[in-house]
C-alpha positions as CSV (number, residue, x, y, z in Angstrom):
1,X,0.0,0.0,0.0
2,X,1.5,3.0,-1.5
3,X,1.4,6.1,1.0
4,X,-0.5,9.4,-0.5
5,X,2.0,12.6,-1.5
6,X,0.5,15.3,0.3
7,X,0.9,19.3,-0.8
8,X,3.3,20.7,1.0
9,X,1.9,24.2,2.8
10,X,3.0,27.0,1.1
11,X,4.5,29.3,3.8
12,X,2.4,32.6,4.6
13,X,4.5,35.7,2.9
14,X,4.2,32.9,-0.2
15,X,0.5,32.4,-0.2
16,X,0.0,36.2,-0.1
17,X,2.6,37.0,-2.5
18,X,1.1,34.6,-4.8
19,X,-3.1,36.5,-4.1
20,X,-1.2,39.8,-4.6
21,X,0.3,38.6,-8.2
22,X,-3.0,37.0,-9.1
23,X,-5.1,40.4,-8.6
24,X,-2.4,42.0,-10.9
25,X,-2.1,39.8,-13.6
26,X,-6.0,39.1,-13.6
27,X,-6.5,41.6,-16.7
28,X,-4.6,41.7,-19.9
29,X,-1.9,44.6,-20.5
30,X,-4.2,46.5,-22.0
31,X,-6.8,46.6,-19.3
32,X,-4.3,47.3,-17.0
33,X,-2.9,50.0,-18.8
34,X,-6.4,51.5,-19.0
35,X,-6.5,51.2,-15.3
36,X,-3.0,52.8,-14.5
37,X,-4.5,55.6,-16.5
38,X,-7.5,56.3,-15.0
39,X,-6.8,58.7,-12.1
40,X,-5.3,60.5,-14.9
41,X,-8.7,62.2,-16.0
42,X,-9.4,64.0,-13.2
43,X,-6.8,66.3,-14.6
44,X,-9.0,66.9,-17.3
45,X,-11.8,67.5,-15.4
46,X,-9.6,70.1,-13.6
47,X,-7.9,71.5,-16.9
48,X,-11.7,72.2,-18.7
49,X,-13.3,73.4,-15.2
50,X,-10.1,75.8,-15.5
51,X,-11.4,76.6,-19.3
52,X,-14.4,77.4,-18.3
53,X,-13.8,79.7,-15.5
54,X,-11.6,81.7,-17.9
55,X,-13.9,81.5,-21.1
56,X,-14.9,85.5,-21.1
57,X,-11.2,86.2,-20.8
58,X,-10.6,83.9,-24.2
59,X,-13.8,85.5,-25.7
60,X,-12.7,88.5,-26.7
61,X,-15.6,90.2,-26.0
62,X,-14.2,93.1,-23.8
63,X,-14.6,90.8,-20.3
64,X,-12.0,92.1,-17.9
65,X,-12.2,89.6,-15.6
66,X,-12.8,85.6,-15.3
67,X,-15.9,84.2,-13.8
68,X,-14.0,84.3,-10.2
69,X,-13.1,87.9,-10.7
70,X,-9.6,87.5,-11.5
71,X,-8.1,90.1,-14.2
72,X,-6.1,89.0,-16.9
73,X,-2.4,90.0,-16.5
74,X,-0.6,91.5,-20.2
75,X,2.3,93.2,-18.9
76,X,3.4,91.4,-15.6
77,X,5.5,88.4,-16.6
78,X,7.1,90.1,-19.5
79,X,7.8,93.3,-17.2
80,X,9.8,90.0,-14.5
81,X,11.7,88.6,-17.3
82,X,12.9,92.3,-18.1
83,X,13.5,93.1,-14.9
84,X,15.6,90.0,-14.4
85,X,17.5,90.1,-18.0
86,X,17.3,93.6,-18.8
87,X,15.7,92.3,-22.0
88,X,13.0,90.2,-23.2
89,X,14.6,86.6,-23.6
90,X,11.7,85.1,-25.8
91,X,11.9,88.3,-28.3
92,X,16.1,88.2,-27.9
93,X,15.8,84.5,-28.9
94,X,14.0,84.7,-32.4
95,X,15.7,88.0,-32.9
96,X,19.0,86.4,-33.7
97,X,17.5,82.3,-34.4
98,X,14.2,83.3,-36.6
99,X,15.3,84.6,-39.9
100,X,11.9,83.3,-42.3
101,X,13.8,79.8,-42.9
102,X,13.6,76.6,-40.5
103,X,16.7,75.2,-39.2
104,X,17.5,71.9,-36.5
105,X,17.3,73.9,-34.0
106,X,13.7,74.4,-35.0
107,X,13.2,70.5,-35.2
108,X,14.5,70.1,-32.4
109,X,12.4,72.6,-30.6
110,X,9.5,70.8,-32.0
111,X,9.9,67.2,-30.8
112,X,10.6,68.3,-27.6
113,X,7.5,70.6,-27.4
114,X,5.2,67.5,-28.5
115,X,6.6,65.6,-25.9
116,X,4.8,67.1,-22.7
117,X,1.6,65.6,-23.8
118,X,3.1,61.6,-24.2
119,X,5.4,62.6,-20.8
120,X,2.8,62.0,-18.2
121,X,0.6,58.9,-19.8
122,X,4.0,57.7,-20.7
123,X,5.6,57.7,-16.9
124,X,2.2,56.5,-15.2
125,X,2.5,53.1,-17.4
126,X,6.2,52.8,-16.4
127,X,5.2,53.2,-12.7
128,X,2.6,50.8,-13.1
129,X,4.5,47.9,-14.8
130,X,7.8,48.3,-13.9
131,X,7.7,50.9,-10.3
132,X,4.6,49.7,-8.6
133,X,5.9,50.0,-5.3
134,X,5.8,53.9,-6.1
135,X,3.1,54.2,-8.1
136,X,1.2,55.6,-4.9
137,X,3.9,58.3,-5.1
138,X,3.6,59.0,-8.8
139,X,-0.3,59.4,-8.2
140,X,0.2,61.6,-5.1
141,X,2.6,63.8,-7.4
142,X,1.1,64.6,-10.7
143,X,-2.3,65.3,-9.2
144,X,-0.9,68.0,-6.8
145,X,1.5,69.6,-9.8
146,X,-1.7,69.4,-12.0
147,X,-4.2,70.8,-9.0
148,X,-1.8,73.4,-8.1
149,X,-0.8,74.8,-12.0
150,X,-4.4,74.3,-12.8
151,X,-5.2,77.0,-9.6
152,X,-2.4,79.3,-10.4
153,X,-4.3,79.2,-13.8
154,X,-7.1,80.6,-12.1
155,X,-5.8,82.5,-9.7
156,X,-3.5,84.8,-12.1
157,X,-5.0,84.1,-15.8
158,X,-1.7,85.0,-18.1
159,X,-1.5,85.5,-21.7
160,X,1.9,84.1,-23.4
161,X,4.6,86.1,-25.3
162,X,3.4,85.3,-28.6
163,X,-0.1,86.8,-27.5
164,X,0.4,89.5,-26.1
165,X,2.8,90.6,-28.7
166,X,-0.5,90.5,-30.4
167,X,-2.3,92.4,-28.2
168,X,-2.2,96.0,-29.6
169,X,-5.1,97.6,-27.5
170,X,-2.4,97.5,-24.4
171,X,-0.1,100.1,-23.9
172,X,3.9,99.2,-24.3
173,X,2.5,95.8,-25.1
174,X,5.3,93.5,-26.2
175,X,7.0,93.4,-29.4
176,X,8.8,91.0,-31.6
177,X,7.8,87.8,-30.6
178,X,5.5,85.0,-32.3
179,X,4.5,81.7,-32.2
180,X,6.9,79.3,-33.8
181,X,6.7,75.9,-32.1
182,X,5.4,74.9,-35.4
183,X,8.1,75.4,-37.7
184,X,10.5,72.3,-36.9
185,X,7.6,70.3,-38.3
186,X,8.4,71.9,-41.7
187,X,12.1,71.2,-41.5
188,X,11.2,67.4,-40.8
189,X,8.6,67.8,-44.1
190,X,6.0,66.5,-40.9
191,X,3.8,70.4,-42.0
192,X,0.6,67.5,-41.5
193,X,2.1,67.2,-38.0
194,X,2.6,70.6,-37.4
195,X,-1.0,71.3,-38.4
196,X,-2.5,68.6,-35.7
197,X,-0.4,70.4,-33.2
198,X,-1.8,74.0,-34.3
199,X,-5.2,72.5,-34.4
200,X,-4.3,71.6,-30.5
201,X,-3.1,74.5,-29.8
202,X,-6.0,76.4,-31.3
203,X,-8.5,74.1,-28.4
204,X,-6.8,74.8,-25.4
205,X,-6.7,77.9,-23.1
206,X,-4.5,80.8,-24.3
207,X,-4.3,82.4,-21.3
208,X,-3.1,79.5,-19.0
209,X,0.5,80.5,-19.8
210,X,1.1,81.1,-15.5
211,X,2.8,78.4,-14.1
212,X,3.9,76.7,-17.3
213,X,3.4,73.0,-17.1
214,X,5.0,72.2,-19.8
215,X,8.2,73.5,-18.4
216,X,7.0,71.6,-14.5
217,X,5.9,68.3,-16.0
218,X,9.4,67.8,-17.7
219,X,11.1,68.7,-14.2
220,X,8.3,66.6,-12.5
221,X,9.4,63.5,-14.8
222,X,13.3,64.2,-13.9
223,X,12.4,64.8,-10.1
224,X,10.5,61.4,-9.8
225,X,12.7,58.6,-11.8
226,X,15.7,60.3,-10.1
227,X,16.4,57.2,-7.4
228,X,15.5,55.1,-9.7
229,X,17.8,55.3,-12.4
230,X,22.1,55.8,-12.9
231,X,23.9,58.9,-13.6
232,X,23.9,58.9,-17.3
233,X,19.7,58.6,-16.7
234,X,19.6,61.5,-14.5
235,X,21.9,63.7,-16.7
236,X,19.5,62.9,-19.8
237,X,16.6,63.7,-17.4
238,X,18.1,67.3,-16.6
239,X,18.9,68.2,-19.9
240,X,15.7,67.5,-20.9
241,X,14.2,69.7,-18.2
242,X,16.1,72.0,-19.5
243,X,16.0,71.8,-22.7
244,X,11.9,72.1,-22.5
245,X,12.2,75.9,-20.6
246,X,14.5,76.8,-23.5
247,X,12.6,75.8,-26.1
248,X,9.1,77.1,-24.1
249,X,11.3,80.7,-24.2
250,X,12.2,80.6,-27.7
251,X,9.1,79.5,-29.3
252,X,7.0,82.1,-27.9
253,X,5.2,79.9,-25.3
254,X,6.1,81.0,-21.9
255,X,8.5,83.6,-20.2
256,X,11.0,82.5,-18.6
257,X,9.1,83.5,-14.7
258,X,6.6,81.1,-16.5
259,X,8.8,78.1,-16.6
260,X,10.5,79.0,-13.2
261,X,7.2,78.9,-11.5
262,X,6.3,76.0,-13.4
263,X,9.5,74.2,-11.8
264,X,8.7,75.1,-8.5
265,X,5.0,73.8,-8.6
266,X,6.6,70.6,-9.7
267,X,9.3,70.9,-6.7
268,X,6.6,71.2,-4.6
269,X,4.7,68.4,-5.5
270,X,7.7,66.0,-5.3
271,X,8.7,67.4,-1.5
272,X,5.2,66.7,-0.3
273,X,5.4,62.6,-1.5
274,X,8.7,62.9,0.0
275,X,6.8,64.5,3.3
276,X,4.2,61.7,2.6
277,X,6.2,58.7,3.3
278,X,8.8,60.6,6.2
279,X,7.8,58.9,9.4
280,X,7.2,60.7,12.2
281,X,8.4,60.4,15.5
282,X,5.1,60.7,19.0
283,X,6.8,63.9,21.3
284,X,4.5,62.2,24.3
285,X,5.9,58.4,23.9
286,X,8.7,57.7,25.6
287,X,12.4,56.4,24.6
288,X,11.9,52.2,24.6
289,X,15.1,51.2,26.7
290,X,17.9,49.3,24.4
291,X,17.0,45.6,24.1
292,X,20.5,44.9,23.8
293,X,22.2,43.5,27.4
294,X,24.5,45.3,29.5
295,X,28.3,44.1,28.4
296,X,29.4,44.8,32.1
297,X,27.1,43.2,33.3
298,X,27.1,39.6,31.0
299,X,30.8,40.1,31.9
């Protein structure tokens, strides 16, 4: 009689290991992508509630204020970056790069425009598939830098260079700046590109230039994968960064107090996941005595 082989018990931290695996795995990539993605629209929510709140100041129709009273602002930013440069650096830029031909610095201005709106979708899938012990973090972070640029939004409507270069009604209104984060699309023969980005442009809110996001999100995206990748990583990550506020400057799209404040919304966000997971100490329990015996006395 042949004794029965029985299962051997699978030890605890096993057994819970393997239930945790199982609810990840349950849905195809796909799915799970979709699900990784999903906090991600309350930022829309809060980016149109921000449109709509500033729609009499997009108008045109002589509104001087948004729906919460605040005044569009013309002057301000370009008077800071004056202030601080004793010029305009967007207008210095295309003054000496912008001669009515496209060139790689235009090209390369353009890809890294485009990339601020694949940065974010992009970095929530890597957090989900291959960082999911911080994708907590990564949540807790991009929602507070949207939240907050989204409010500064409201708080201080902005218009950009390129528009208020436009703007003629306003006295000592800017000069010698325009648009141009289209023309490395051109250089690449991508004008079909260009035009979807135009057409993008054309749908969003034009006086949302105060904090810059696009200049925070690229910090942001630095900021978070920073412990989690080598030197050469990092370095790629703060060029980058940087390279997005220069190219923000140069195409028209921001001043450069724009992209500053846009880098320290994302600073914030970052330092409060980092106050997030800091444990803190009770003042009113007492110090535990040290476990560890008395040498003199085991003597």
């Amino acid at each position: 009689m042949t004794a029965e082989a029985t299962p051997a018990r699978l030890p605890a931290t096993t057994a819970h290991d393997d239930r945790h695996a199982g609810r990840s795995t349950r849905h195809g990539p796909i799915a799970q992508l979709l699900i990784a993605w999903s906090p991600l629209s309350a930022i829309l929510v809060a980016y149109w509630t921000a449109q709509w709140i500033t729609a009499p100041l997009e108008a045109g129709d002589g509104a001087g204020t948004n729906r919460l009273g605040a005044a569009l602002h013309v002057l301000g930013p370009a008077r800071a970056d004056e202030a601080v440069f004793g010029t305009l650096p967007s207008a210095w830029l295309q003054a000496r790069l912008v001669d009515g031909t496209t060139h790689w610095y235009d090209a390369a201005a353009a890809l890294v425009y485009v990339t601020h709106f694949v940065s974010i979708p992009l970095l929530t899938a890597v957090a989900w598939f291959r960082l999911r012990h911080r994708f907590g973090d990564w949540l807790v972070a991009v929602l507070t830098f949207s939240f907050v640029g989204v409010a500064g939004y409201v708080a201080y409507p902005a218009v950009p260079p390129w528009m208020a270069a436009e703007d003629r009604s306003v006295d000592g209104a800017v000069a010698g700046v325009r648009r141009v984060s289209d023309l490395g699309w051109d250089h690449l023969g991508l004008g079909a590109v260009g035009r979807l980005v135009e057409l993008g442009q054309s749908s969003s809110n034009p006086v949302a230039a105060m904090p810059s996001l696009h200049a925070g999100a690229a910090l942001l995206v630095a900021l978070f994968l920073w412990p989690s990748v080598g030197r050469l990583a990092r370095a790629t990550l703060l060029t980058y960064a940087f390279a997005m506020g220069l190219t923000l400057v140069y195409t028209g799209e921001h001043y450069v107090v724009d992209v500053v404040a846009g880098w320290g919304v994302a600073v914030v966000a970052v330092l409060l996941v980092g106050a997030r997971r800091t444990p803190t100490r009770s003042p009113d329990l007492p110090d535990l005595p040290d476990p560890r015996p008395d040498p003199e006395v085991t003597r």
